[in-house]
C-alpha positions as semicolon CSV with decimal commas, in nm:
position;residue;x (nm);y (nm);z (nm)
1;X;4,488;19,415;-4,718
2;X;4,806;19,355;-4,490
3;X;4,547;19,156;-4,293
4;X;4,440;18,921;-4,579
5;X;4,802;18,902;-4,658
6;X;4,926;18,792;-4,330
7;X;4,624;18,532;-4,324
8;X;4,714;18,399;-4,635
9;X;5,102;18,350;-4,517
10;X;5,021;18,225;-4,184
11;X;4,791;17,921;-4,339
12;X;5,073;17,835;-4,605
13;X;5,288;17,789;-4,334
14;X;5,094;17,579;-4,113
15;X;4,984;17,372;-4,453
16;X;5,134;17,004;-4,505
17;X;5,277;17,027;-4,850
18;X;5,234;16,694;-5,047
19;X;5,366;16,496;-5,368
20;X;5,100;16,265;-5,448
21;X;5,227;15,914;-5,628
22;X;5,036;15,943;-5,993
23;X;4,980;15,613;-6,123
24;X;4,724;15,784;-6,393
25;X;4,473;15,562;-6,289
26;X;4,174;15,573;-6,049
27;X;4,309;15,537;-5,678
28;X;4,569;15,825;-5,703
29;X;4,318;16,053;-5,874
30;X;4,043;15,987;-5,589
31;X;4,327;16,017;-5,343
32;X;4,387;16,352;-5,487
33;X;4,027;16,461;-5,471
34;X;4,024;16,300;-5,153
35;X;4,379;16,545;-4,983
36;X;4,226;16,835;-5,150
37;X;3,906;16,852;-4,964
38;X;4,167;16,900;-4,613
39;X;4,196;17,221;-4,563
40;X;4,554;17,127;-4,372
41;X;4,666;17,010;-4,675
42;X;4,839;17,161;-5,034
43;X;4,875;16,956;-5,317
44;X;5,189;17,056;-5,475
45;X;5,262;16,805;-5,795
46;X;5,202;16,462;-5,936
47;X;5,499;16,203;-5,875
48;X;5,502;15,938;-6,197
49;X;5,730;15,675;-6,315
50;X;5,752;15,628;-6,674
51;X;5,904;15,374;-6,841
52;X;6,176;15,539;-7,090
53;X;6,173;15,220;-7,316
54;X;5,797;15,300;-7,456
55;X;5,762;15,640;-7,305
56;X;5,454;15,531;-7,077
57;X;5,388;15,509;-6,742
58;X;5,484;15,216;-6,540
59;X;5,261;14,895;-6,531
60;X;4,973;15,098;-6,661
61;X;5,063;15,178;-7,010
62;X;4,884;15,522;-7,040
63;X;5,075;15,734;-7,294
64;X;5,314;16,068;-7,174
65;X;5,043;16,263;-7,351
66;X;4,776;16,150;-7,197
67;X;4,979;16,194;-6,887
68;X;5,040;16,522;-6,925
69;X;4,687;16,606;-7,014
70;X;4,578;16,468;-6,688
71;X;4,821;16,640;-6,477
72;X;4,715;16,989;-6,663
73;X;4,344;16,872;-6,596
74;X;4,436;16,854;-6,266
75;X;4,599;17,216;-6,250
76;X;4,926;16,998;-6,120
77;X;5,286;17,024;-6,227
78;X;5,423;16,669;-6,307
79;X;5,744;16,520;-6,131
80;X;5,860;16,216;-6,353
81;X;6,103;15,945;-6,269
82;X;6,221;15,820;-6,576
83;X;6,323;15,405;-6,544
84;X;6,457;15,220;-6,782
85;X;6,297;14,883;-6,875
86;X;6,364;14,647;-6,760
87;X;6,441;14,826;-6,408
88;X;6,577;14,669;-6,177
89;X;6,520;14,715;-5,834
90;X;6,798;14,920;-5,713
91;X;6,798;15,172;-5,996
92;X;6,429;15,191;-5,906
93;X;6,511;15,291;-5,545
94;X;6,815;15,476;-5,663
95;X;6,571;15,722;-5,852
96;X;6,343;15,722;-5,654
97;X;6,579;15,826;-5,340
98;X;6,668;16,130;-5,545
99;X;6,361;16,248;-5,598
100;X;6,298;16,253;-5,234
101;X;6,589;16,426;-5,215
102;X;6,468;16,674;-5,436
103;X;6,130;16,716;-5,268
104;X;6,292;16,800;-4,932
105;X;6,470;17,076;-5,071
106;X;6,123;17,196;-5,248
107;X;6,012;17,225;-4,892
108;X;5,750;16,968;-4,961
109;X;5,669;16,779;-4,634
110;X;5,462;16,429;-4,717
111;X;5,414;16,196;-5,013
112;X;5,056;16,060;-5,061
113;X;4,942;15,720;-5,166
114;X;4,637;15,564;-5,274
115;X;4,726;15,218;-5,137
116;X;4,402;15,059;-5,031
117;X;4,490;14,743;-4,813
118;X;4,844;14,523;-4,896
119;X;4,995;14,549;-4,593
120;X;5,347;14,496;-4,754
121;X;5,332;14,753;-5,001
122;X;5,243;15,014;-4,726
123;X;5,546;14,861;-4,500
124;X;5,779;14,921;-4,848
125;X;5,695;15,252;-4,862
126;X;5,713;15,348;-4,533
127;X;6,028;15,204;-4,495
128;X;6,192;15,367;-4,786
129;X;6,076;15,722;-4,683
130;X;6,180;15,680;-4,324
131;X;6,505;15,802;-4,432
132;X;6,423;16,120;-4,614
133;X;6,202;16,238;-4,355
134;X;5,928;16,266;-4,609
135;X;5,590;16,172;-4,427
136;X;5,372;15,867;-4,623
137;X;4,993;15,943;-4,593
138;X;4,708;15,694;-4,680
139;X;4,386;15,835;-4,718
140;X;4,205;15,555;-4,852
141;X;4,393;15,275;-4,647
142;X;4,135;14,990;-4,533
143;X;3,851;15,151;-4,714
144;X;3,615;14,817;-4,817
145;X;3,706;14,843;-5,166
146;X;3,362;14,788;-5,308
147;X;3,205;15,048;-5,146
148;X;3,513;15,273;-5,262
149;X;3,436;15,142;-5,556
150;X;3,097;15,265;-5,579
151;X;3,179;15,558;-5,414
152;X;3,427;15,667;-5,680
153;X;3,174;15,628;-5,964
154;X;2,873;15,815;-5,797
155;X;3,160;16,064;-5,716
156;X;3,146;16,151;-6,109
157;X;3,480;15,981;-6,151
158;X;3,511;15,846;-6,480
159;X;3,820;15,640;-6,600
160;X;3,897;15,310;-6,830
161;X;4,055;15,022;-6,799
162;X;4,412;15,057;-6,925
163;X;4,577;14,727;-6,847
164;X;4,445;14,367;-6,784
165;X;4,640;14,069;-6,637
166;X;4,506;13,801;-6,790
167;X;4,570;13,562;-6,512
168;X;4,310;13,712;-6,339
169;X;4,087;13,896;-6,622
170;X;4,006;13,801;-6,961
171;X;4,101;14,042;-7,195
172;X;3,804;14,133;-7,321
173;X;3,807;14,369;-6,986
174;X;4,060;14,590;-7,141
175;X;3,916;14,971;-7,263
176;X;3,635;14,884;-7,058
177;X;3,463;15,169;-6,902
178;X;3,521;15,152;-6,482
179;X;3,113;15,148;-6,421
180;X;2,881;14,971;-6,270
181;X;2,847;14,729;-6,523
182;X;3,220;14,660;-6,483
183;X;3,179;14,519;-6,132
184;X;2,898;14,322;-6,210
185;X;3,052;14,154;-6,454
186;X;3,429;14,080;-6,255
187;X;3,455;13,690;-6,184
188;X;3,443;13,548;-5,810
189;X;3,740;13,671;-5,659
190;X;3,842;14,009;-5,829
191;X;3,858;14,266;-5,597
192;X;3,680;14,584;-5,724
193;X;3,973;14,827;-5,713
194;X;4,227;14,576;-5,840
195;X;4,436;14,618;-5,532
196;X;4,601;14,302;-5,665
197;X;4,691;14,406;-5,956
198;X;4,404;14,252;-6,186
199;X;4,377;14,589;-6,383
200;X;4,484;14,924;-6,395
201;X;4,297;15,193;-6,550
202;X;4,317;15,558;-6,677
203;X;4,143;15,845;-6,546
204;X;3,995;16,094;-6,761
205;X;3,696;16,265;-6,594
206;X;3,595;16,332;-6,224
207;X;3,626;16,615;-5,986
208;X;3,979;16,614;-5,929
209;X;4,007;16,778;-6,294
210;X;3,901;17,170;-6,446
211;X;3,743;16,935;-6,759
212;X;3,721;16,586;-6,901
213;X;3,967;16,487;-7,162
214;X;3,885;16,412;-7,495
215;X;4,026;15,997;-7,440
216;X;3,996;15,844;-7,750
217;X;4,047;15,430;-7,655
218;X;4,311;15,287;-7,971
219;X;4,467;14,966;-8,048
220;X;4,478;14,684;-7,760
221;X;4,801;14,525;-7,741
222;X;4,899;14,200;-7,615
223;X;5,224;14,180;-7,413
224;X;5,265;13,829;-7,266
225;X;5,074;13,781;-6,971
226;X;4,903;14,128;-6,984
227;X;4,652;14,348;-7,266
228;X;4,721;14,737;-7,291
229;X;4,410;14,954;-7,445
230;X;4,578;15,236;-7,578
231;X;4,424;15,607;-7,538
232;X;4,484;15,896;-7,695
233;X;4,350;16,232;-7,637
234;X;4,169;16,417;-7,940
C-alpha cells in the first residue's frame, strides 16, 4: 500500500499540470482528448472567456449553461474570465495576466491551445505567457486541417455550428451539424476547421466527455456581420 502510494506521488510530481483554453467548440475539446491520452500530462481545468454583457462565451455565443454542462461532461472545473463587451484590448490582457497569475500559484505549469496554423496568433500567445512562466503547448499545431477534420468526426466527436461569419459562410450554415456533409458542402476556400474564423461551433458529444448532452439547437440570431444558433441543454 505505501508502495502504491509512493507511486502515485512520485508520477504527480513528475506530471505537467495544464489549463487548457475552452473556446466550447471543437479544437479545444479534441485538444483536450488529444493532452489526455499523454501520460506526462494532467488536465487540471477549462480556461473560458465569457462575455459579461450576454453571459456567453466569447465570439462563439454558446450559453454559460451549456458551458457549464460541457465542462461537467468533461469531469473539469471551469476557470472563467469574465470581459466586458465591448473589451478592449488591454482589459483583455489585464484579465487575462491575472489569471496567469493565479494559475502559477495553483502550481499549474502549462496552458494548452488548440491553435491549428496562424502563425500570429501562436506568436501572441507565446509572447504574452513568456512573462508568467506558464508554458504554451500546441498539440494540434500544423495538423492539415482536413484530415483533422475528418479525424475529429470518425473520432466520435460530435459538435454544431454555433456561429457563422457571413463574409465567408452563408447563414444557412449556422446549427449545422459539424459532419461530413458539412465539408462537402463549404464553398472554395473555407478551411475545414475554420482556423480563420469562418465558424465556430459547440461541442456536445465525443470522447473527451462521461456522456453527450442533451443540446437542444434554439433561435438563430443575426448580429451584424455574424448568425448565432442558440443551444440549450434539455
Amino acid at each position: 500500500m505505501k508502495l502504491k502510494a509512493e507511486t502515485l506521488r512520485l508520477k504527480a510530481e513528475f506530471m505537467k499540470r495544464v489549463l487548457l483554453s475552452w473556446s466550447s467548440g471543437k479544437d479545444s475539446a479534441w485538444t483536450l482528448d488529444v493532452l489526455r491520452r499523454d501520460p506526462a500530462i494532467e488536465i487540471c481545468g477549462l480556461l473560458t472567456t465569457l462575455n459579461t454583457e450576454f453571459d456567453r462565451v466569447a465570439m462563439h455565443g454558446v450559453r454559460r449553461t451549456v458551458l457549464e454542462a460541457q465542462a461537467a461532461a468533461a469531469g473539469l472545473p471551469l476557470w472563467i474570465v469574465p470581459l466586458p463587451w465591448p473589451c478592449p484590448n488591454e482589459v483583455y490582457e489585464q484579465r487575462m495576466a491575472e489569471t496567469c497569475q493565479r494559475a502559477v500559484n495553483d502550481g499549474i505549469d502549462a496552458i494548452g491551445f488548440g491553435d491549428l496554423f496562424l502563425e500570429d496568433v501562436r506568436a501572441y500567445r507565446e509572447r504574452n505567457l513568456a512573462p508568467t512562466g506558464l508554458e504554451p503547448l500546441f498539440p494540434l499545431w500544423k495538423i492539415p486541417t482536413d484530415k483533422l477534420a475528418r479525424e475529429m468526426i470518425s473520432g466520435g466527436l460530435r459538435a454544431r455550428i454555433s456561429c457563422v461569419d457571413t463574409e465567408k459562410l452563408p447563414a444557412s450554415f449556422a446549427g449545422r451539424e459539424f459532419d461530413e456533409e458539412l465539408l462537402r458542402d463549404f464553398p472554395p476556400g473555407i478551411d475545414p476547421c475554420a482556423e480563420r474564423g469562418e465558424f465556430h461551433t459547440c461541442v456536445y458529444a465525443g470522447p473527451m466527455f462521461k456522456s453527450p448532452l442533451p443540446l437542444e439547437t434554439g433561435e438563430v440570431v443575426t448580429r451584424e456581420r455574424f448568425v448565432f444558433a442558440d443551444f440549450l441543454v434539455s
